[in-house]
C-alpha positions in Angstrom: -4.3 22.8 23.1 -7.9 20.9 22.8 -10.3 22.4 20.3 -14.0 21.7 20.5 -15.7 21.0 17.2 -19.4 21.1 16.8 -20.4 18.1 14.2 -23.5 19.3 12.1 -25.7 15.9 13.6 -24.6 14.8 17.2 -23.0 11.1 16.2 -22.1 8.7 19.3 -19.4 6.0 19.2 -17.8 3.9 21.1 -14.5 3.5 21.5 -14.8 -0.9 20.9 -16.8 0.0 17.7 -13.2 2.4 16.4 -11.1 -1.1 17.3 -13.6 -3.3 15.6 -12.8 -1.4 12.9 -9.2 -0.6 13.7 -7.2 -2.7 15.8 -8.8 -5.1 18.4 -5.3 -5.8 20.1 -5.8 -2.0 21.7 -9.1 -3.1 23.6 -7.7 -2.5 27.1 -6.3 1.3 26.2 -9.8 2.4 24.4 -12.1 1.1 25.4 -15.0 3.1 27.5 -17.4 5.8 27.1 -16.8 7.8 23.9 -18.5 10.5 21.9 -17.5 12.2 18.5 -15.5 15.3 19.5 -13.0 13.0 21.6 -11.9 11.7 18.0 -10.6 15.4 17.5 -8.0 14.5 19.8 -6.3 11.9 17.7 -2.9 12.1 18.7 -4.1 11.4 22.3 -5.8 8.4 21.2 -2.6 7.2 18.8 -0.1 8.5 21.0 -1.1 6.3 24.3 -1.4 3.0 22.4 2.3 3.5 20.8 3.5 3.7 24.5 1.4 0.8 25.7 2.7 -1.7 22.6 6.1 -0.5 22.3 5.3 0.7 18.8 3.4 -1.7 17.3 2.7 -0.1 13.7 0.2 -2.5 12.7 -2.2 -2.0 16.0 -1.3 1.9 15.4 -2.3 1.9 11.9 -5.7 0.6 12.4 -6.9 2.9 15.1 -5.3 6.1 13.2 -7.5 4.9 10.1 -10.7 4.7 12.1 -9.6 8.1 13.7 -9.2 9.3 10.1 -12.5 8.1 8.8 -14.5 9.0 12.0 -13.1 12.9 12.3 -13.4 12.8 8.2 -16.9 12.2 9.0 -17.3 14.3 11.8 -16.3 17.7 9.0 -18.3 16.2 6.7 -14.5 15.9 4.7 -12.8 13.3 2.8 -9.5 12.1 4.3 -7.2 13.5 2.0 -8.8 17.1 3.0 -7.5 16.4 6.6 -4.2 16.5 5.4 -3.8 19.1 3.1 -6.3 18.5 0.4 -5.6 16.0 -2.8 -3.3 16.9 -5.5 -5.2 14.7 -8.1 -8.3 13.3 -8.7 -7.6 10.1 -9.5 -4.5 7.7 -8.9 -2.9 5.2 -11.6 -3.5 1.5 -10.4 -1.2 -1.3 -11.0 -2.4 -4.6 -10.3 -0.6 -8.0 -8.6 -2.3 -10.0 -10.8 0.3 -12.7 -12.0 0.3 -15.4 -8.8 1.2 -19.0 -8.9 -1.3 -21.2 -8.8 -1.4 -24.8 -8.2 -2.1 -27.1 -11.2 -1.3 -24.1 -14.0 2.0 -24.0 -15.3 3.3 -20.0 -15.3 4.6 -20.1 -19.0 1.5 -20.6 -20.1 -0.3 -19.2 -16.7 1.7 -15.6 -16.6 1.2 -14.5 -20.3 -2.6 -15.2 -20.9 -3.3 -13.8 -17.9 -1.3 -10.2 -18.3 -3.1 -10.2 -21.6 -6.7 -10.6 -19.8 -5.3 -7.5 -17.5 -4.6 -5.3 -20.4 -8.4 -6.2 -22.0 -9.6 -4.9 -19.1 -7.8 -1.9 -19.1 -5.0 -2.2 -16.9 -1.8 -0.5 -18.2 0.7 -1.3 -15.3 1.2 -5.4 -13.9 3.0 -6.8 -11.3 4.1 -10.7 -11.0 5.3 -13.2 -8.2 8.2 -14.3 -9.1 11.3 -16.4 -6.9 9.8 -20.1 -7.0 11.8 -21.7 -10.0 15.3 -21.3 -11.3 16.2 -17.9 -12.7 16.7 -19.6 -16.3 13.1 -20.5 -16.0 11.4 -17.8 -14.2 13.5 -15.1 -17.0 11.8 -16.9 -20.1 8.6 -16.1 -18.7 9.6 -12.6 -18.1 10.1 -12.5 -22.1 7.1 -14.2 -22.6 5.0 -11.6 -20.8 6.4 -8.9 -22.2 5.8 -10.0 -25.7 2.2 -11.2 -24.9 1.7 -7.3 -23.5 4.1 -5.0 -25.9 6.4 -2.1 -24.8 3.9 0.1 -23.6 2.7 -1.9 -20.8 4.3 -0.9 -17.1 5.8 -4.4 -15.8 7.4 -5.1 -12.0 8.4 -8.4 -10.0 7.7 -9.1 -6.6 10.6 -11.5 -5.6 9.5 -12.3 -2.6 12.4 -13.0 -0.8 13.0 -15.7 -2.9 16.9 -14.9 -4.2 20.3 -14.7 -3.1 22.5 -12.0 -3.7 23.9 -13.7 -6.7 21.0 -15.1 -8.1 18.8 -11.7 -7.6 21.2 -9.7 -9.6 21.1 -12.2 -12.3 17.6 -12.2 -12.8 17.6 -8.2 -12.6 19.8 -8.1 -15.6 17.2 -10.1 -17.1 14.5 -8.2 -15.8 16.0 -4.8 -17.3 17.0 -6.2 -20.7 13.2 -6.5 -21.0 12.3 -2.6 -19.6 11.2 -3.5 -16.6 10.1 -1.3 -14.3 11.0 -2.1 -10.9 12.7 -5.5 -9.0 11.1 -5.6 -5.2 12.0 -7.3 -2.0 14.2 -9.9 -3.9 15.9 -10.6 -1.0 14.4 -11.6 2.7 13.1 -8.7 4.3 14.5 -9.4 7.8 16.5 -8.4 10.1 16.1 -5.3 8.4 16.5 -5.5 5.4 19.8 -7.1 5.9 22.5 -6.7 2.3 20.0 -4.4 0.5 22.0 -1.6 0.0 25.1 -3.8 -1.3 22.5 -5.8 -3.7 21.5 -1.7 -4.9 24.8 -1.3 -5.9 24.9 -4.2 -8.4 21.1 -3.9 -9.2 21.0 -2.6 -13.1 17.3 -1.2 -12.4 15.5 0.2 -9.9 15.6 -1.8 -6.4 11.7 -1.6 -4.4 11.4 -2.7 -0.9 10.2 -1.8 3.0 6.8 -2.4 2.9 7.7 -4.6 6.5 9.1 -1.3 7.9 7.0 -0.5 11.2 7.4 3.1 11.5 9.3 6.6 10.3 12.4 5.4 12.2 12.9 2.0 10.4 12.5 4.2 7.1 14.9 6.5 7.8 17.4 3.7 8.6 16.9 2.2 5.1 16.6 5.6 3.3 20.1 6.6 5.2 21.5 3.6 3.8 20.3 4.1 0.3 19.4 0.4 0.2 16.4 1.1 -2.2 15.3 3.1 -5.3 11.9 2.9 -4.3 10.5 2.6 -0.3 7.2 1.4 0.0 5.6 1.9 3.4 2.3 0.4 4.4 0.0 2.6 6.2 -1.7 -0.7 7.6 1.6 -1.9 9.0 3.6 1.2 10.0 1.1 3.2 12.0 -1.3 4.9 9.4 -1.5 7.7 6.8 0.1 10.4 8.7 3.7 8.4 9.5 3.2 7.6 5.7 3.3 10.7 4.8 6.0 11.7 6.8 8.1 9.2 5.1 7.5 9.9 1.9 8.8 13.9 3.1 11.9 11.9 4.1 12.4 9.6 1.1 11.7 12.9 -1.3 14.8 14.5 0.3 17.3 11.8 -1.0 15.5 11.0 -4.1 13.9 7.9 -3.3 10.4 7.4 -4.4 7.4 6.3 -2.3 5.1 3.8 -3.9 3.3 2.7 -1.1 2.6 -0.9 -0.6 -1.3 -2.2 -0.4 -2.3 -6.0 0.4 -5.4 -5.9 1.9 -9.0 -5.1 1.6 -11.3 -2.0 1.1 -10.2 0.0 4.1 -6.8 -0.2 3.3 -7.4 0.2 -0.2 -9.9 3.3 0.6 -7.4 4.9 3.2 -3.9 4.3 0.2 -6.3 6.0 -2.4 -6.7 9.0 -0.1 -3.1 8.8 1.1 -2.0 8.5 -2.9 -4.0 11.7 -3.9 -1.4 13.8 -1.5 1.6 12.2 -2.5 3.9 14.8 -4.7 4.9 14.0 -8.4 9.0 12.6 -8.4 10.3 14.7 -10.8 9.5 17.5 -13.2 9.6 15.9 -16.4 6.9 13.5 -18.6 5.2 11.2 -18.4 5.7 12.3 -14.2 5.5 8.9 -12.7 3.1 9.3 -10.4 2.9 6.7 -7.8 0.4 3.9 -8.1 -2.3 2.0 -6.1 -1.0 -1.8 -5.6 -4.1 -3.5 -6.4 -4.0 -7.1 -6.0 -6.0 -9.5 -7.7 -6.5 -12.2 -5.0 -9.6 -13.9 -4.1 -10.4 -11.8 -0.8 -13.8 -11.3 0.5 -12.8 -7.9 2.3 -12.2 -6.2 -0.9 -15.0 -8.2 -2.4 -17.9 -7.1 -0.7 -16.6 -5.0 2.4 -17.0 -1.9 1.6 -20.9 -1.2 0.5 -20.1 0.3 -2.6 -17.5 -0.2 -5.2 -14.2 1.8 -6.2 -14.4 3.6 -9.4 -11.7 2.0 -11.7 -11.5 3.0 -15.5 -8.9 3.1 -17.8 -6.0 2.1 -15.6 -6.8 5.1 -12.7 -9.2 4.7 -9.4 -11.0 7.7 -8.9 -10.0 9.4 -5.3 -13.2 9.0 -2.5 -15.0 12.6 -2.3 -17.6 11.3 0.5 -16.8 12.3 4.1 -13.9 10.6 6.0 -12.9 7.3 3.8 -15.6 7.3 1.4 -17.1 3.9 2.0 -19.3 1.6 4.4 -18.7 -1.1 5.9 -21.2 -4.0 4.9 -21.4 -5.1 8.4 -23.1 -8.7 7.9 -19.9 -9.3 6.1 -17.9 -8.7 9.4 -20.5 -10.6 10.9 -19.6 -13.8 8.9 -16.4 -13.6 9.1 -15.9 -13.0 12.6 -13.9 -15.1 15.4 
């Protein structure tokens, strides 16, 4: 049934201004003549386009986050109060900080620059690791975790950069030195092919699926207990509300959701929201609550998109409180970088 909302100030749209935002690929299905209350009908406007694309959970994503932000807006309501209300405040970050970079050599390059995370107040880094030989890339391993201490939360991306044999070596490595979690070692496709064999042998825990385009390519992997940790994107699996429904799913094997963020301050905005709702994994302490990937990237979308900046201190990025996503979009910004 349609409900009719009255918005406090009459707001028009259109619906090419929700895909400049969202997801231009959808131009044909939306757009036309638009006003503010038809956004009340969101799974009208995500349903149609899933039919039209076959499912495309990128295209999807981008309109459900527009959807989010304009009916967020609309209540004069942050996100996170759409669905259900936040559980927390303010979500622990980890940052992909540690990237190769051409002309620095990582055992040098990797340590100085985990240290300059921790100064600033990061308590949890991530690093790119699959380029060089396991020998190699496991000395540097050390070497960060000495330059850091115990304390510090540290996790490897591998990229896809291993074999079966050469992954499980390196996680042994990767254990011995507490940490955290080993992801996407491994290609990701097609889907996500000798993960749950490579579990099996993994000593600690296994991360992967942020390529998974919707709830039913999680439940394949979750089925298959090919992962410790999934890690949906809501910019690549159609938005917020599928991630949510996957993390439901992954809760009732056991698996933890740490959703997986590359991108810039709408993506960032919409996982902080999505993060605030997520439910603690256990009962017990500390209660490992799932994190904010924050990468550390040049990008000039999370560098100046959003008209205002996130609120990061002491390791945790304060949830949004302002109506929809809690930002603006610094439109001469889109403006230079459009095609």
């Amino acid at each position: 049934m349609k409900q009719n909302y009255s918005p406090a100030l009459p707001v028009q749209n259109s619906r090419r201004d929700l895909l400049r935002i969202g997801a231009g690929v959808l131009a044909g299905g939306l757009v036309g003549p638009f006003s503010l209350a038809d956004a009340f009908d969101a799974e009208d406007l995500a349903g149609q386009p899933k039919l039209k694309i076959f499912g495309n959970g990128l295209a999807v994503g981008g309109v459900e986050t527009a959807l989010n932000d304009l009916r967020g807006k609309a209540l004069n309501l942050p996100v996170a109060e759409l669905f259900g209300g936040r559980m927390r405040a303010g979500v622990p970050v980890y940052v992909s900080a540690l990237e190769y970079v051409e002309g620095l050599e990582i055992e040098e390059h990797y340590p100085a620059t985990a240290v300059k995370m921790v100064q600033r107040g990061h308590q949890a880094i991530k690093m790119r690791f699959g380029r060089y030989s396991v020998a190699r890339e496991a000395k540097v391993a050390a070497a960060v975790r000495d330059a850091v201490g115990a304390d510090v939360q540290l996790m490897v991306d591998g990229n896809g950069g291993y074999t079966m044999g050469s992954a499980i070596r390196m996680g042994h490595a990767l254990n011995e030195l507490s940490y955290e979690f080993f992801e996407e070692p491994l290609p990701q496709s097609p889907k996500y092919a000798g993960y749950d064999e490579l579990r099996r042998k993994m000593p600690l825990p296994l991360a992967g699926g942020e390529a998974i385009d919707s709830r039913a390519a999680a439940k394949q992997l979750i089925d298959r207990r090919a992962i410790d940790i999934i890690q949906p994107d809501i910019g690549l699996c159609g938005g917020l509300g599928e991630v949510l429904f996957i993390s439901e799913m992954s809760k009732l094997s056991s698996i933890r959701c740490i959703p997986h963020c590359w991108g810039g301050d709408i993506l960032i905005a919409a996982t902080i929201h999505l993060l605030s709702l997520l439910h603690e994994p256990h009962w017990g302490l500390p209660t490992d609550t799932p994190q904010l990937e924050l990468d550390q990237s040049e990008n000039p979308w999370r560098d100046g998109l959003a008209t205002e900046r996130f609120e990061l201190r002491d390791g945790f990025i304060t949830v949004p409180t302002k109506p929809g996503l809690g930002i603006d979009v610094n439109e001469e910004i889109v403006k230079q970088y459009a095609v």
